[in-house]
ZASENU-422010 format. One record per residue (C-alpha): residue in three letters; x, y, z; residue number from 1. Coordinates in Angstrom, 1 decimal. Layout:
<rs>
[r ALA, [X, Y, Z], NUM]
...
</rs>
This chain:
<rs>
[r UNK, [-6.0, 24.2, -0.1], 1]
[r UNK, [-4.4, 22.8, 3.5], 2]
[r UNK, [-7.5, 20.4, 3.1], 3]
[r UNK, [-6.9, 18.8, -0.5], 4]
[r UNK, [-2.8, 19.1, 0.0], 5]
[r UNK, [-3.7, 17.0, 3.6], 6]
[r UNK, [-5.8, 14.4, 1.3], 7]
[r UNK, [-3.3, 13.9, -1.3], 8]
[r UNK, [-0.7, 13.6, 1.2], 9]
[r UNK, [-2.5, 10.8, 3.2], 10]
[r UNK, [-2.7, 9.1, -0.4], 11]
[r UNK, [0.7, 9.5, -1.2], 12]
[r UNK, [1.8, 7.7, 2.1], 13]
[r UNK, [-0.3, 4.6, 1.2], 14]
[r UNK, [-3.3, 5.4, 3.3], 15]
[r UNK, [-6.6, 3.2, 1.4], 16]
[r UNK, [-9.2, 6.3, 0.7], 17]
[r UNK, [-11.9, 4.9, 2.9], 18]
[r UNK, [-9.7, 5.7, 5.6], 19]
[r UNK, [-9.0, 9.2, 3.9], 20]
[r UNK, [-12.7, 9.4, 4.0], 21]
[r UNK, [-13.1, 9.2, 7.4], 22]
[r UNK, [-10.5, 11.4, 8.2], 23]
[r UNK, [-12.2, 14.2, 6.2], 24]
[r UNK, [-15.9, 13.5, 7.2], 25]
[r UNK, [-17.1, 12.8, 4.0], 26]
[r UNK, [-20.6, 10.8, 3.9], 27]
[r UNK, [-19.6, 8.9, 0.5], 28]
[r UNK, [-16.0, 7.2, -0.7], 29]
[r UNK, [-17.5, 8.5, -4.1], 30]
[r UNK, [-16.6, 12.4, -3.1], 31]
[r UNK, [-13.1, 10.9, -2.0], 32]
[r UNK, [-12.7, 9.0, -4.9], 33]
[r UNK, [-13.7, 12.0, -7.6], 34]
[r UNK, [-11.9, 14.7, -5.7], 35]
[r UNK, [-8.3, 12.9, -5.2], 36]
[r UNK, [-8.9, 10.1, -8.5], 37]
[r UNK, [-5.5, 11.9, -10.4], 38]
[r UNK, [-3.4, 11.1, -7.0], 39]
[r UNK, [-5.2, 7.5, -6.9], 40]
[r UNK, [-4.1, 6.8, -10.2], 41]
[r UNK, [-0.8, 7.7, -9.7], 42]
[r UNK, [-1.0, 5.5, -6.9], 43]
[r UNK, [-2.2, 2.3, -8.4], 44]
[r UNK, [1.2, 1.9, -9.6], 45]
[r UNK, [3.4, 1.8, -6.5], 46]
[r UNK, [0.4, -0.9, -5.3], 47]
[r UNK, [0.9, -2.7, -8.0], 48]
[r UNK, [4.4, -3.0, -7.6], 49]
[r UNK, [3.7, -3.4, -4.0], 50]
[r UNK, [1.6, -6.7, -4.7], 51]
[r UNK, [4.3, -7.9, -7.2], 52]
[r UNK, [7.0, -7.6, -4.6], 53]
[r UNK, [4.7, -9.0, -2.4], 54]
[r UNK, [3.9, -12.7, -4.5], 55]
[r UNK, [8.0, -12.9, -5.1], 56]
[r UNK, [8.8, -12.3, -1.2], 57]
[r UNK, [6.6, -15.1, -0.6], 58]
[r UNK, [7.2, -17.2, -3.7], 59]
[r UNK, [3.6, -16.7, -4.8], 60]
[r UNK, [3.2, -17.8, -8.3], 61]
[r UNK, [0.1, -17.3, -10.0], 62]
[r UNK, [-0.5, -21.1, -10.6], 63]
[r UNK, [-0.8, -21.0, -6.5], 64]
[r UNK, [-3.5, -18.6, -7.0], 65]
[r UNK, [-7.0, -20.6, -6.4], 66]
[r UNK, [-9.1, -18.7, -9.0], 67]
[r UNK, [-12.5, -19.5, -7.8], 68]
</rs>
């Protein structure tokens, strides 16, 4: 249970779950990945709002985007 509320934690805090990987010794991001995917979910948002603040900080439009 210390194990899995560690994990989550790390998550939580913005650590990417290859590092989380790592930390726990785990062979494949897959186990990572299946074990923690409810907190990663939950997670995707407050990237996502991360990236938006992110373009307006920097007055990133998406017509500046190259799409290649």
């Amino acid at each position: 249970m210390l194990r899995h509320t560690y994990a989550t934690t790390c998550i939580k805090s913005g650590m990417p779950a290859k590092v989380v990987q790592k930390k726990l010794g785990y062979r494949n991001i897959s186990i990572t990945l299946n074990t923690y995917a409810e907190v990663l979910e939950n997670y995707e948002d407050t990237c996502d709002n991360a990236y938006l603040e992110y373009l307006e900080e920097n007055k990133i439009g998406f017509s500046k985007i190259a799409v290649k």
